[in-house]
C-alpha positions in Angstrom: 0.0 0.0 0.0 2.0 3.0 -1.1 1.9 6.0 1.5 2.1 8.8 -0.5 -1.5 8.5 -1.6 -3.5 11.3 -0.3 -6.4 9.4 0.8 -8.1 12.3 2.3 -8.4 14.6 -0.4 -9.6 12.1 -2.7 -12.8 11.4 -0.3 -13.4 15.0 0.2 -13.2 15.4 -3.6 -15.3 12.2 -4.0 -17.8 13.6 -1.8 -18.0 17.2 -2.8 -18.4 15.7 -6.5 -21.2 13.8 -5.8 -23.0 15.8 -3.6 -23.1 18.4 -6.3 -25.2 16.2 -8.7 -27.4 15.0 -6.5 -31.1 15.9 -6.2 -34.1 14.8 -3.9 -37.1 14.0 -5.2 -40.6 13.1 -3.9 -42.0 9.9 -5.2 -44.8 11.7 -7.2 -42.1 13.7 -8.7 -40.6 10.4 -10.8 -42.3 11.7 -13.8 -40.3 14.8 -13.9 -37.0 12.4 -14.8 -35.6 12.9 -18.4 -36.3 10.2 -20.7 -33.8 8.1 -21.8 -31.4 4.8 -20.6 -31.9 4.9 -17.1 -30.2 2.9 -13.8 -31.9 2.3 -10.3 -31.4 1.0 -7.6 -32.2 0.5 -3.5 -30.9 3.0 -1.3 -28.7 1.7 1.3 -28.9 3.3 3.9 -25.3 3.6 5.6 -21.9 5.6 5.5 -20.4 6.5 2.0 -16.6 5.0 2.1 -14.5 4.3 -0.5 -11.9 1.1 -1.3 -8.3 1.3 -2.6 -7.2 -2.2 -3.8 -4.0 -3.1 -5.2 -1.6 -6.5 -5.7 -0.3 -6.1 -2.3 -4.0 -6.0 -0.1 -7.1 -3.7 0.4 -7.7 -0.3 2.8 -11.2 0.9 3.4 -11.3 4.6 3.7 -13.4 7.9 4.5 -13.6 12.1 4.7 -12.4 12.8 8.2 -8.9 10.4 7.9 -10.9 7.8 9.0 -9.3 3.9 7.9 -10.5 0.0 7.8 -8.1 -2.1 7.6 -9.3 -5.5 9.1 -12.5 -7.5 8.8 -14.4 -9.6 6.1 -14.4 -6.6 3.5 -10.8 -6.4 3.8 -10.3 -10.2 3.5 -12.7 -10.0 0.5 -11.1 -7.4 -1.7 -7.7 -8.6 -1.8 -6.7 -10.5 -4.2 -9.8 -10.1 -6.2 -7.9 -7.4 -9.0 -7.1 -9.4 -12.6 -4.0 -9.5 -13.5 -4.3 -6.6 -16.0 -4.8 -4.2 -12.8 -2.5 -2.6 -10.8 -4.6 -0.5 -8.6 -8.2 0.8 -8.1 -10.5 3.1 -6.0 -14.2 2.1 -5.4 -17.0 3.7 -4.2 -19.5 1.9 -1.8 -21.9 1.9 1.2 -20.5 0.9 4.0 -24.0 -0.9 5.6 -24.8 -3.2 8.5 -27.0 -6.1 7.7 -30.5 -7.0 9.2 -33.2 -8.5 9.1 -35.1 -5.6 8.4 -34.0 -2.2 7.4 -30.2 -1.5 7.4 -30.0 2.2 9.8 -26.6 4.3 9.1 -26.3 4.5 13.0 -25.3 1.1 13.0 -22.6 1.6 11.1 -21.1 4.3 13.9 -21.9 1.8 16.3 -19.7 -1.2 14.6 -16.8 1.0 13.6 -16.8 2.6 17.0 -16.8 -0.6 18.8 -14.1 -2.3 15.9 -16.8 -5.0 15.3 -15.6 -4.5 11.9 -16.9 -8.1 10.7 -20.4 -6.6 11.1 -19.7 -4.6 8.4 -21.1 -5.0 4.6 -20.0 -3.2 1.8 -22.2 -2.9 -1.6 -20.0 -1.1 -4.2 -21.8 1.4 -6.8 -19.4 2.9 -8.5 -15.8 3.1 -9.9 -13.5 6.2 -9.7 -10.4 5.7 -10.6 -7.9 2.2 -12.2 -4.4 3.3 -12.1 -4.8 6.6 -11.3 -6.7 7.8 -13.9 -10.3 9.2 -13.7 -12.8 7.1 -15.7 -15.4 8.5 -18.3 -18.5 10.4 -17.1 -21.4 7.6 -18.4 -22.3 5.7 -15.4 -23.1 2.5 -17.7 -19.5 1.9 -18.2 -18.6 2.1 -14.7 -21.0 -0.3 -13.8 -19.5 -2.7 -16.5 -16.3 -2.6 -15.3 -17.2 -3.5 -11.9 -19.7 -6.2 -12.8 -16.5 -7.3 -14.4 -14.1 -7.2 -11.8 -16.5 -8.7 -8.8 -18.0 -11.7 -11.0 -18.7 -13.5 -7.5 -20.0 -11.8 -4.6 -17.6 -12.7 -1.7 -18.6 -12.2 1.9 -19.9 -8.9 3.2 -19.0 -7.1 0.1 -21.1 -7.1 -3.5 -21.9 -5.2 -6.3 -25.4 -2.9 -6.1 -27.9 -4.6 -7.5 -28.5 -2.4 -10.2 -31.4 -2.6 -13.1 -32.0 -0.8 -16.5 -34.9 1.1 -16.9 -36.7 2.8 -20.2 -39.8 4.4 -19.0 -40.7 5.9 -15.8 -43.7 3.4 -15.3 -41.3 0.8 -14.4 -39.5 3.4 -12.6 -42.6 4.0 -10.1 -43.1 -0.5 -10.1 -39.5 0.3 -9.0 -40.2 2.2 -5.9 -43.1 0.6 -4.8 -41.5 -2.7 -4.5 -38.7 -1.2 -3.1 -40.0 1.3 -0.6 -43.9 -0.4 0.1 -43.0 -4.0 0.2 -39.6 -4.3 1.2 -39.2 -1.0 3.5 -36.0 0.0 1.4 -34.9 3.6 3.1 -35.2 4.8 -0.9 -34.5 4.7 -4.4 -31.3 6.1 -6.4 -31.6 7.0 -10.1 -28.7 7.6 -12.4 -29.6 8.8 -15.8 -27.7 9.8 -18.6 -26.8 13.4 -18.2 -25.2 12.6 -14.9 -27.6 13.6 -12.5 -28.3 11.2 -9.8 -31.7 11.2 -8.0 -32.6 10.5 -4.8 -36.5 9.1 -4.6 -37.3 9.0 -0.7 -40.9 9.5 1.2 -40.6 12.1 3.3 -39.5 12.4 6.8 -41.5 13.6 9.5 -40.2 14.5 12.8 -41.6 17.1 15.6 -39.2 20.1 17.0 -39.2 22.6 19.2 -39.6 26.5 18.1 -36.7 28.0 20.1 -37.1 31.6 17.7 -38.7 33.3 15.3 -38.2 36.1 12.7 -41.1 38.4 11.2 -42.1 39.6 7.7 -40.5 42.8 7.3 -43.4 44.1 5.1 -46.1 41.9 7.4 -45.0 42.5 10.9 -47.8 40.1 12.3 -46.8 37.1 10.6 -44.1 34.6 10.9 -41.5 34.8 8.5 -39.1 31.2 9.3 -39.2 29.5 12.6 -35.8 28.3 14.6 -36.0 24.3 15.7 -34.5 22.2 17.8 -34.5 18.7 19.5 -33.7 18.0 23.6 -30.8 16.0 23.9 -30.8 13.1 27.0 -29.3 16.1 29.5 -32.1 18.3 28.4 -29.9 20.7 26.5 -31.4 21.7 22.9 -29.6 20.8 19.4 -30.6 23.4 17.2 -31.3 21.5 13.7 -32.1 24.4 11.5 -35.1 27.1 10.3 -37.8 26.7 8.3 -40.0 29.6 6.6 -42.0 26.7 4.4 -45.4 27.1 6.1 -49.0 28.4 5.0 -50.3 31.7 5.4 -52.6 30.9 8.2 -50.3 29.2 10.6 -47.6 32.5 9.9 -50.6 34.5 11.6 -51.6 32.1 14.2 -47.8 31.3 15.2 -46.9 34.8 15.4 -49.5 35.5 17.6 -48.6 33.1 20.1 -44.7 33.3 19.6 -44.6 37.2 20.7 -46.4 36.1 23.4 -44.2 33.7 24.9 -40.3 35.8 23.9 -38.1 35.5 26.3 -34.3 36.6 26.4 -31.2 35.1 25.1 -27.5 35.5 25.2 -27.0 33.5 22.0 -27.8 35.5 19.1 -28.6 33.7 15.5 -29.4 35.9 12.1 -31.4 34.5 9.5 -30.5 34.3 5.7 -32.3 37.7 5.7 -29.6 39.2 7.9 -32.7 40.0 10.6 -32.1 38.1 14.5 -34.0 35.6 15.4 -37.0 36.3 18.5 -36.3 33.7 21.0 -39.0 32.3 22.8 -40.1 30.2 25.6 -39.7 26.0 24.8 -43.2 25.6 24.5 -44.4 25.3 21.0 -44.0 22.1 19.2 -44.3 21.9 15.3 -44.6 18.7 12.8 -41.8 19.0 10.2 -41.5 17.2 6.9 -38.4 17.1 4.4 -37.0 15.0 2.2 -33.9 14.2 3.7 -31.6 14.9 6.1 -27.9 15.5 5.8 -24.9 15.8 7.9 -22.8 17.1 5.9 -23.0 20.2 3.8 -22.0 20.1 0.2 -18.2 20.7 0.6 -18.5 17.6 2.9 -17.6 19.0 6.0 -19.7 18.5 9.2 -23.0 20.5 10.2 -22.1 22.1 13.1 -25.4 24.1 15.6 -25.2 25.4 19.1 -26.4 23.7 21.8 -28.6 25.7 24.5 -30.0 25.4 27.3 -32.9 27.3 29.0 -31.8 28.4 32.2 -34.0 30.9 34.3 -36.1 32.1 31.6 -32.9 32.7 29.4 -31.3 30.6 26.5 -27.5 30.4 27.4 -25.2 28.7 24.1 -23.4 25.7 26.1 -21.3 24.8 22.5 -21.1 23.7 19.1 -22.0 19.9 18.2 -22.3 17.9 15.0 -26.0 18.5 13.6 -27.9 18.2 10.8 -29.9 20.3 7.8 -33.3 19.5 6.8 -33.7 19.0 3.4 -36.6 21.0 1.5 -38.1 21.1 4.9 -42.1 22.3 5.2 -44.0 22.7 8.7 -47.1 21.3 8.3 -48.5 22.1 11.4 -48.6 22.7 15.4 -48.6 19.6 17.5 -50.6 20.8 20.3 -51.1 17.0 21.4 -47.2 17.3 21.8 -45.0 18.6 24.6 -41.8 19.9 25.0 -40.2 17.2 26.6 -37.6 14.3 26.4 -40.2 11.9 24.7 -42.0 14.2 22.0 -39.1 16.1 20.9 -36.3 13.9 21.9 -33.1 14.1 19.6 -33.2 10.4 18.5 -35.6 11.3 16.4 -32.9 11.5 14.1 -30.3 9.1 15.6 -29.8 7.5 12.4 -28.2 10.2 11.0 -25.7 10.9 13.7 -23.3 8.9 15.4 -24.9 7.7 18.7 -22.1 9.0 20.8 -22.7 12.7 19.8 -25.9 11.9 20.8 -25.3 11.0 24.4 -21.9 13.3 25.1 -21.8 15.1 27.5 -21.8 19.3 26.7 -19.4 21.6 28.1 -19.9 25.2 28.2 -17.8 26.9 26.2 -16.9 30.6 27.2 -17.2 33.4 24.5 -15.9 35.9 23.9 -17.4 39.3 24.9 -19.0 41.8 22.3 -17.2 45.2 21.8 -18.8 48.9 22.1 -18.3 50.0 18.8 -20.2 53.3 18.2 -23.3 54.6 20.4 -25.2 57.8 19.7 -28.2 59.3 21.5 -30.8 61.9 19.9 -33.6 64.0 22.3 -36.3 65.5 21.6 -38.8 67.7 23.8 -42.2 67.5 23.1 -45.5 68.5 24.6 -46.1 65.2 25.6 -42.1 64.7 27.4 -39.1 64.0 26.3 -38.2 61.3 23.4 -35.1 59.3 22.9 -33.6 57.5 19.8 -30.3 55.6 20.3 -28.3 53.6 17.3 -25.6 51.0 18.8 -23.1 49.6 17.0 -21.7 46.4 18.3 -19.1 43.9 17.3 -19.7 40.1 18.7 -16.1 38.7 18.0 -18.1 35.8 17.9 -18.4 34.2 14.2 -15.2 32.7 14.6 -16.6 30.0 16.7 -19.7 30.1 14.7 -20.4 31.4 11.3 -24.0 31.4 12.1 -23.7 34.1 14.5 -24.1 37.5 13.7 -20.0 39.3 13.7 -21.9 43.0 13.7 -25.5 44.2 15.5 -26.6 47.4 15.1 -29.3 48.2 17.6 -31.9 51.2 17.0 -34.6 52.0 19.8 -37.1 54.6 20.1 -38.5 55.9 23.1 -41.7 57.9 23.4 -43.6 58.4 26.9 -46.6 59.6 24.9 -47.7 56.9 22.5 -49.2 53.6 23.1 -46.1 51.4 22.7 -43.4 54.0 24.6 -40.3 51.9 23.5 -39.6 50.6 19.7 -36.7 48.4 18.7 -35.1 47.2 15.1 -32.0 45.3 14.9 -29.9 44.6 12.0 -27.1 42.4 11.5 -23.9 43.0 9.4 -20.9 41.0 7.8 -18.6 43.6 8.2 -17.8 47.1 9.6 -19.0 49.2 6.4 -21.8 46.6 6.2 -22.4 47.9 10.0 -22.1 51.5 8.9 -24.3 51.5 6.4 -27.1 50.5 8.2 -26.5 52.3 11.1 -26.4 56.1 8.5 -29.8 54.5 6.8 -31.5 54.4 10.2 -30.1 58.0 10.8 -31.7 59.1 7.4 -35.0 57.3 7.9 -34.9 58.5 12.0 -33.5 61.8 12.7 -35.0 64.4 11.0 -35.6 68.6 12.1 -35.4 69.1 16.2 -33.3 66.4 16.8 -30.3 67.3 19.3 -27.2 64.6 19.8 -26.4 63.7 22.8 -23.3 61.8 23.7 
């Protein structure tokens, strides 16, 4: 096994590649497919790795510098290269068998505990013989590993892969598949390259822990901030969702200002507008398509956990999460609570390693935010004094998260004579200039004639 190969980069690359031509879609979406020669398959559902195989033995590898080099794979895969091959990388998924439907958190579990014999692998596709990088058409990938693996061998085999012409057969495909056999999907590889990803839908029920607002409809919901409680009662965040009907942006809003409590963690949306935390008290039902663990550079989703402490959400650390893919909230689960059996993390423990799942969280400490820039404006009128105040604040915090806000600027508006005396906007920025500029547009908008500064 020669050293020099950088067996990291090629999984990263592997993965990024991949990833990028994938695309979920809904079983009554199988129509939408391109006509033409088409290849399908189950979905296993277990842990991408890849194979390098050469004269002298076998190494399993995976993104994250992660090596198998015992077990029945191993034993399987060497010796099995003809003659006319030196070398070869292979792309499988790494699987344990069962009786009934294979779970990815299995696989954590066997490779964590080195029960390595456990371990299946069903190869799908071929990425490089000697070093160089085969041609693009799947079909004569597929060829040259029916070729190579003739025989399956124990624990490893080639995916069971069938030819297709018209999406009827496609849809037979799925329903034997998915229905009958309780396959965790189907994977469709056509001949532009795109690979699909036919899955029903996953429901799970979170927890709103914020909220943003519609800019131009103050009274309605804009995206919702979820999470799942851990086994020490912390919260994962898992992601927002703005995917939900017109009727339950009113209705939630109404409820959610109701319920806003404070927070020391601060979260912006993709809207650059902070996130109203609230009270753990509403529970939503939330469908997608899938969920990943990995974004598409293949690096690991990373969220905050909190914890709600005295009224107040306090950020313990950052943790391995997940995204929610094409996510839609399809309504409020007032049968539910917001406790360790309805919202309970292992609602998705087959997507994350069980021992993220049950380690224990220490608090990290952050870093403190900075006084930037602070100006005060008075006013005298005939029914007292008014204030307006623009503060400009830098969180020196985005460096352990990206999902947290580097700049606020903070606007308020006091007025002992109206009905509401105190109004507040904040705004969050990239960058200083980014900062500024907000901060001289809310001067433009806010401080007109009669308006003294006070420092």
């Amino acid at each position: 096994m020669k050293e020099e190969i950088n067996f990291e980069s090629i999984a990263k690359k592997y993965k990024h590649t991949i990833a990028a031509k994938y695309r979920p879609l809904k079983p009554e979406e199988i129509s939408l497919i391109p006509s033409g020669k088409i290849f399908v398959s189950k979905k296993i559902d277990g842990e991408l790795w890849l194979a390098y195989i050469d004269q002298d033995g076998a190494i399993l590898f995976a993104k994250g510098g992660r090596f198998i080099k015992e077990g029945k794979i191993i034993e399987s895969l060497k010796g099995c290269l003809p003659s006319s091959i030196k070398n070869l990388i292979l792309a499988g998924e790494l699987y344990v068998q069962k009786d009934s439907r294979e779970r990815v958190g299995d696989v954590a579990k066997a490779i964590s505990e080195q029960d390595f014999n456990n371990l299946s692998f069903a190869i799908f596709d071929l990425i490089k013989i000697e070093g160089k990088i085969l041609p693009l058409n799947y079909e004569k990938r597929l060829v040259e590993i029916q070729s190579i693996f003739k025989k399956q061998k124990n624990n490893i085999k080639v995916i069971e892969t069938k030819e297709v012409n018209d999406k009827n057969s496609l849809k037979d495909f799925y329903e034997k598949s998915v229905k009958k056999e309780n396959a965790e999907g189907i994977v469709i590889r056509t001949g532009s390259e795109i690979t699909y990803k036919v899955k029903p839908s996953i429901s799970i029920d979170a927890l709103v822990v914020g909220f943003t607002n519609k800019v131009n409809e103050t009274e309605k919901v804009r995206s919702v901030l979820l999470g799942l409680k851990r086994k020490d009662k912390s919260i994962l965040i898992i992601g927002a969702c703005g995917n939900l009907s017109a009727s339950l942006k009113e209705d939630l809003f109404k409820k959610l200002e109701n319920i806003e409590c404070e927070s020391k963690f601060r979260h912006s949306s993709s809207d650059g507008n902070l996130y109203r935390f609230v009270k753990p008290k509403v529970v939503l039902e939330v469908k997608c398509t899938e969920i990943q663990n990995e974004d598409s550079n293949a690096n690991n989703i990373r969220r905050m956990v909190l914890e709600f402490k005295n009224n107040i959400w306090e950020p313990l650390a950052l943790t391995k999460s997940v995204s929610l893919i094409h996510s839609v909230i399809i309504r409020e689960r007032l049968d539910k609570d917001s406790d360790e059996t309805d919202i309970r993390i292992s609602q998705i423990e087959s997507f994350l390693d069980s021992k993220i799942i049950n380690e224990k969280i220490k608090q990290i400490e952050l870093p403190k935010s900075k006084l930037i820039d602070r100006k005060v404006w008075i006013k005298d009128g005939k029914n007292g004094i008014s204030i307006r105040k623009i503060i400009t604040l830098k969180t020196f915090k985005s460096e352990i998260w990206n999902g947290w806000p580097e700049w606020i600027v903070f606007y308020s508006d006091f007025s002992s004579g109206r009905k509401s005396p105190l109004e507040r906007k904040l705004k969050t920025a990239r960058n200083k200039e980014e900062a500024q500029e907000i901060a001289n547009k809310f001067i433009e908008s806010n401080i007109k004639k009669g308006w003294i500064i006070r420092n």
